[in-house]
C-alpha positions as CSV (number, residue, x, y, z in Angstrom):
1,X,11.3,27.7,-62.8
2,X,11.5,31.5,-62.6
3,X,14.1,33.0,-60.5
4,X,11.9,34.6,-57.6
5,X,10.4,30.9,-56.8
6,X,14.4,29.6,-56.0
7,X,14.3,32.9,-54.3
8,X,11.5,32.4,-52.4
9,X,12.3,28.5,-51.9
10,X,15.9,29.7,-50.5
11,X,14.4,32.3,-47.8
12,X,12.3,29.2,-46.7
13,X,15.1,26.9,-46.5
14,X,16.7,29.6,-44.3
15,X,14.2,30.0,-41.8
16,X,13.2,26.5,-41.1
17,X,14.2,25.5,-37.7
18,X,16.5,22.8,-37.7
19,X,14.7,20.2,-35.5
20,X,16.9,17.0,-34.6
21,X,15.8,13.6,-35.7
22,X,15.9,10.8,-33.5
23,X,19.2,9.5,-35.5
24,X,20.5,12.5,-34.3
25,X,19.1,12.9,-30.6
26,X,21.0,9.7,-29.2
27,X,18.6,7.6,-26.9
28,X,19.5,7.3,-23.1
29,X,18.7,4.2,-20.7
30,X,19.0,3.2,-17.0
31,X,19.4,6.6,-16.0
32,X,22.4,7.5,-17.6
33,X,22.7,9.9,-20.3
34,X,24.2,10.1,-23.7
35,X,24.9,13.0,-25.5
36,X,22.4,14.3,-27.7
37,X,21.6,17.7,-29.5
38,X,19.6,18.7,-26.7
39,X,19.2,22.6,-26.4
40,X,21.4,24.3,-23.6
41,X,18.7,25.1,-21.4
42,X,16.7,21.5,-21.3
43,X,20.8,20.1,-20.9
44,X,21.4,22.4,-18.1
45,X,17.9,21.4,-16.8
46,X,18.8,17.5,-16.8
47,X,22.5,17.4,-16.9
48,X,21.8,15.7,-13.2
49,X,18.5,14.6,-14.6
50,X,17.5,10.6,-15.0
51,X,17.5,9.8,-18.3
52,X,14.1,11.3,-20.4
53,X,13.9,10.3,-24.4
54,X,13.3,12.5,-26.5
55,X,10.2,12.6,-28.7
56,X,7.5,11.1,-26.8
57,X,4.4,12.4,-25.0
58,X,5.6,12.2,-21.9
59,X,9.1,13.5,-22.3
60,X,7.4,17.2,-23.5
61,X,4.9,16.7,-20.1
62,X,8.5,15.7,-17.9
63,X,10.4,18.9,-20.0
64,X,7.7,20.9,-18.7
65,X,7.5,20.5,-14.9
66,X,11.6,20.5,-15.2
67,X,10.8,24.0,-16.5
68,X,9.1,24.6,-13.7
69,X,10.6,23.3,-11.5
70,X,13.6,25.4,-12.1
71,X,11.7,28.5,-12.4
72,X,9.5,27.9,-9.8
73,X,9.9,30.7,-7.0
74,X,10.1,29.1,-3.6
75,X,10.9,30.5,-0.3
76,X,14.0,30.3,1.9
77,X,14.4,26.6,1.9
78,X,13.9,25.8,-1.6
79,X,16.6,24.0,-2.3
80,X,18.7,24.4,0.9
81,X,18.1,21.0,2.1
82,X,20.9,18.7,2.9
83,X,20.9,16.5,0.7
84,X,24.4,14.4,1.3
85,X,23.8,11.3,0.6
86,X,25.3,8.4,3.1
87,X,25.9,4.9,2.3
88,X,23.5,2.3,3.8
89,X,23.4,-1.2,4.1
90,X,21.2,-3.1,1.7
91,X,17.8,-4.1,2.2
92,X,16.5,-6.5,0.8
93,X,13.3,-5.1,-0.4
94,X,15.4,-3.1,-2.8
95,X,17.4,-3.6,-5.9
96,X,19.4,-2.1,-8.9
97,X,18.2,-3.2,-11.9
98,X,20.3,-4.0,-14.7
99,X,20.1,-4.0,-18.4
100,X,22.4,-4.3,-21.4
101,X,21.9,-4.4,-24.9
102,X,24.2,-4.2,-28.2
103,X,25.8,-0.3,-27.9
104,X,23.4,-0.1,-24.7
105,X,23.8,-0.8,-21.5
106,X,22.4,1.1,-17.7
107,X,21.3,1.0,-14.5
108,X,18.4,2.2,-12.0
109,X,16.6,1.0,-8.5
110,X,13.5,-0.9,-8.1
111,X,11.5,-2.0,-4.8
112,X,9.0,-4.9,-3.9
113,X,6.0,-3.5,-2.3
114,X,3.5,-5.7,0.1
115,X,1.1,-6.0,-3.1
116,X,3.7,-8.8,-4.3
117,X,5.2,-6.5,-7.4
118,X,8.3,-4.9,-7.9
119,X,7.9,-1.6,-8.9
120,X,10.3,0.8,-10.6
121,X,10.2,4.1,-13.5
122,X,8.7,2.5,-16.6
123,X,11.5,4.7,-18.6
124,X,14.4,2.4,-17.0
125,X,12.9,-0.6,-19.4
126,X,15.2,-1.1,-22.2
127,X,13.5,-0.1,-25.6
128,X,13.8,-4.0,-26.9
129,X,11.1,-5.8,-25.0
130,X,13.3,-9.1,-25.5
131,X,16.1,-7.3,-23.8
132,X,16.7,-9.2,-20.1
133,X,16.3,-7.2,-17.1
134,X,18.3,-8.4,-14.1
135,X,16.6,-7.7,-11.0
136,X,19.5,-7.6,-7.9
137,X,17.4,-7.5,-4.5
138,X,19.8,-6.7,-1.1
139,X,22.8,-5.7,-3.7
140,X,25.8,-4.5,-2.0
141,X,29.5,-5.2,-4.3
142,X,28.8,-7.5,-6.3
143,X,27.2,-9.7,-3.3
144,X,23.1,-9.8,-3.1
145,X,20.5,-11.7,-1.3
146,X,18.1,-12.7,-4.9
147,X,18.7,-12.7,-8.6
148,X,15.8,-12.5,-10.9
149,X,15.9,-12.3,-14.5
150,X,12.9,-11.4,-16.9
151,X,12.3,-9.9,-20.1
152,X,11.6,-6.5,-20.4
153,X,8.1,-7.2,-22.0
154,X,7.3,-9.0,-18.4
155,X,6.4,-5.4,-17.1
156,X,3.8,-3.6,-17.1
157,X,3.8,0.1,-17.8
158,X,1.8,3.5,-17.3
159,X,4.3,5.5,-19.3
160,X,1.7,8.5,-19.2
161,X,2.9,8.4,-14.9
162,X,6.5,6.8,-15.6
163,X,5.6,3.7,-13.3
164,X,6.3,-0.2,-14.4
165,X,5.3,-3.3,-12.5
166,X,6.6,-6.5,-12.5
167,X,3.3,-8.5,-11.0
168,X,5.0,-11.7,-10.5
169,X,8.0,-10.5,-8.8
170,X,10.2,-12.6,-7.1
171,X,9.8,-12.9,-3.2
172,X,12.9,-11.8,-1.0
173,X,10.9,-11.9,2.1
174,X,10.7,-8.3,2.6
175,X,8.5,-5.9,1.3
176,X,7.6,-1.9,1.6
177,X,4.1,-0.6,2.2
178,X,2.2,2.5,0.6
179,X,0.9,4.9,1.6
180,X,-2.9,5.5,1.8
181,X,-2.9,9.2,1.4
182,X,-1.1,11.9,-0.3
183,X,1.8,13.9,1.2
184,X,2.0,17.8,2.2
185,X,4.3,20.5,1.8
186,X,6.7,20.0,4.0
187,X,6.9,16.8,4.7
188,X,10.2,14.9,5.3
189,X,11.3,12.1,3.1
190,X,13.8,9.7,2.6
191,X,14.8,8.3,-1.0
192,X,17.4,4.9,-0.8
193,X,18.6,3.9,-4.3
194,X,22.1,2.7,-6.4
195,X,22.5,6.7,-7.3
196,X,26.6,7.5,-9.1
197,X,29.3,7.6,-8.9
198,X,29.0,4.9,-5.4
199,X,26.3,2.8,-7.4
200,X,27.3,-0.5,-6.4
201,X,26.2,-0.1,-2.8
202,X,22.9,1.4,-1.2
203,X,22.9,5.4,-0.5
204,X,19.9,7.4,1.8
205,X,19.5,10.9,0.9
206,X,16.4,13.4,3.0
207,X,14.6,15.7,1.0
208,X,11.4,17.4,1.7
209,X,7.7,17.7,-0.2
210,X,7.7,20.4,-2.1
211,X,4.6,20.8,-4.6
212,X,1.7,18.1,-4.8
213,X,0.2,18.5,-8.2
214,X,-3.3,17.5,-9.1
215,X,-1.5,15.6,-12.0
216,X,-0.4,12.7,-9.5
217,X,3.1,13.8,-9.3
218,X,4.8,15.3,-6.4
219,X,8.2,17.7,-6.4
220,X,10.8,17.6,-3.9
221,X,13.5,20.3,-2.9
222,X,16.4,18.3,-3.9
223,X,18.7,16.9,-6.7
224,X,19.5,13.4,-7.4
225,X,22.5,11.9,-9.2
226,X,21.7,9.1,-12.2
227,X,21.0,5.5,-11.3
228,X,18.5,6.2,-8.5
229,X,15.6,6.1,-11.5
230,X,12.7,4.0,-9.6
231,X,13.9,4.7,-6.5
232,X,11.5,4.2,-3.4
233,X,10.5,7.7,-2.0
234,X,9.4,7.1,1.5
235,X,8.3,9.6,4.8
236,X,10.6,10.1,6.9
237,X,8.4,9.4,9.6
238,X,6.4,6.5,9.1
239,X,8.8,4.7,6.1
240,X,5.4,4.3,4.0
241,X,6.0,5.0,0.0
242,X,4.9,8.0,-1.0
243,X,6.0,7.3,-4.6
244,X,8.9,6.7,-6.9
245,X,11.7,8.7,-8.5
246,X,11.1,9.6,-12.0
247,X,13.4,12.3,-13.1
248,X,15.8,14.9,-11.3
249,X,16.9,18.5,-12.2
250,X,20.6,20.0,-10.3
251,X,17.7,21.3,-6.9
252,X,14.2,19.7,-7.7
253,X,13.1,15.9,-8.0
254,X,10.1,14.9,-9.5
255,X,8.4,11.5,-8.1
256,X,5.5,9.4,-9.6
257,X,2.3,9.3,-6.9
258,X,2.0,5.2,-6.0
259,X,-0.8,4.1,-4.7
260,X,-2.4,0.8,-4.1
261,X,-5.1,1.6,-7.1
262,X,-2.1,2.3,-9.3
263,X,-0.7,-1.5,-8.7
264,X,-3.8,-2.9,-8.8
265,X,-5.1,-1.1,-12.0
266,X,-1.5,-2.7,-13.4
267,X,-1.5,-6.3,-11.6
268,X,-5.6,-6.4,-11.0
């Protein structure tokens, strides 16, 4: 070959960026993150953030309104909201969900809503569709008030909106109801879920509605820790689900919209 091709070939070799592969970028589950070469300003963006894989659609589209939502200008109460979480007792309506799998193991929230499914973020499913999934309604230390177990491949999924639905959920007796129409800015919300380091009893945290985007997603003003993935996110005043939580920079939370055409487009 003549010398200014290895020449040429070197300078290329030099410039290429060096993209991680997925061997590399470690996958995450349940809400809990492993390290991974992720650049320092998407791991400053998450390093509170429920667990997003890397390389997929959505994760580029969840990247994105992280972005903004730490760039995002906002006014005197962005981010000033109290958001101290205090232990609860359980209700039976929700439950941590629970997975494990060889080198793999996590945890995040789910809730039964009055369609008859339980409902949590479709990125809390193990990658293995065998894989079990325990589902622990009313959990409080170890004690709870129903155990289900299903595979992972029992759900059904809109990853494009992070929501999974297990139609033939098991029935604790209690339920939670949606809402019929979009929040505001402004409005007061409450988010209950198995968040760390307490995550083997129920914790409340209050937030407000932030942005409603046209892309059926809704940001709040607050962080929230790992585990609380799938999380019900209910107003403050009326207790109707608003939507569940889907991923989580250090002052912003983004939530999946749920409505009753979302469940029924899954279970229908």
């Amino acid at each position: 070959m003549p010398r200014d091709h290895w020449q040429t070939r070197a300078r290329t070799l030099r410039l290429a960026p060096r993209i991680p592969t997925r061997k590399a970028a470690r996958s995450c589950h349940g809400g809990h993150i492993i390290r991974s070469r992720i650049p320092r300003v998407s791991s400053t963006l998450v390093r509170h953030a429920l667990c997003i894989p890397l390389f997929r659609p959505r994760s580029l589209f969840v990247c994105w309104l992280l972005l903004l939502m730490a760039t995002s200008p906002g006014d005197s109460r962005a981010g000033s909201s109290d958001t101290r979480s205090e232990i609860i007792s359980a209700d039976p309506a929700i439950g941590r969900l629970n997975h494990a799998g060889f080198r793999t193991r996590g945890h995040c929230t789910g809730f039964a809503v009055n369609t008859g499914a339980l409902v949590t973020a479709a990125h809390c499913l193990p990658d293995i569709p065998d894989d079990t999934v325990h589902v622990l309604l009313g959990y409080e230390q170890g004690a709870l008030q129903h155990h289900h177990k299903t595979p992972a491949s029992a759900f059904r999924t809109l990853p494009e909106q992070d929501i999974a639905a297990l139609c033939t959920a098991p029935q604790s007796g209690s339920s939670m109801t949606l809402a019929q129409e979009p929040p505001t800015p402004g409005t007061r919300v409450t988010i209950r879920g198995y968040g760390a380091p307490k995550v083997h009893v129920l914790q409340r945290t209050h937030c407000s509605v932030q942005t409603v985007s046209r892309s059926a997603f809704v940001i709040l003003d607050c962080g929230l820790p790992s585990g609380a993935s799938g999380a019900p996110v209910t107003m403050a005043e009326t207790g109707d689900v608003i939507g569940l939580v889907s991923a989580s920079a250090s002052t912003r939370t983004l939530v999946s919209r749920l409505t009753p055409g979302i469940i029924d487009r899954l279970c229908g």
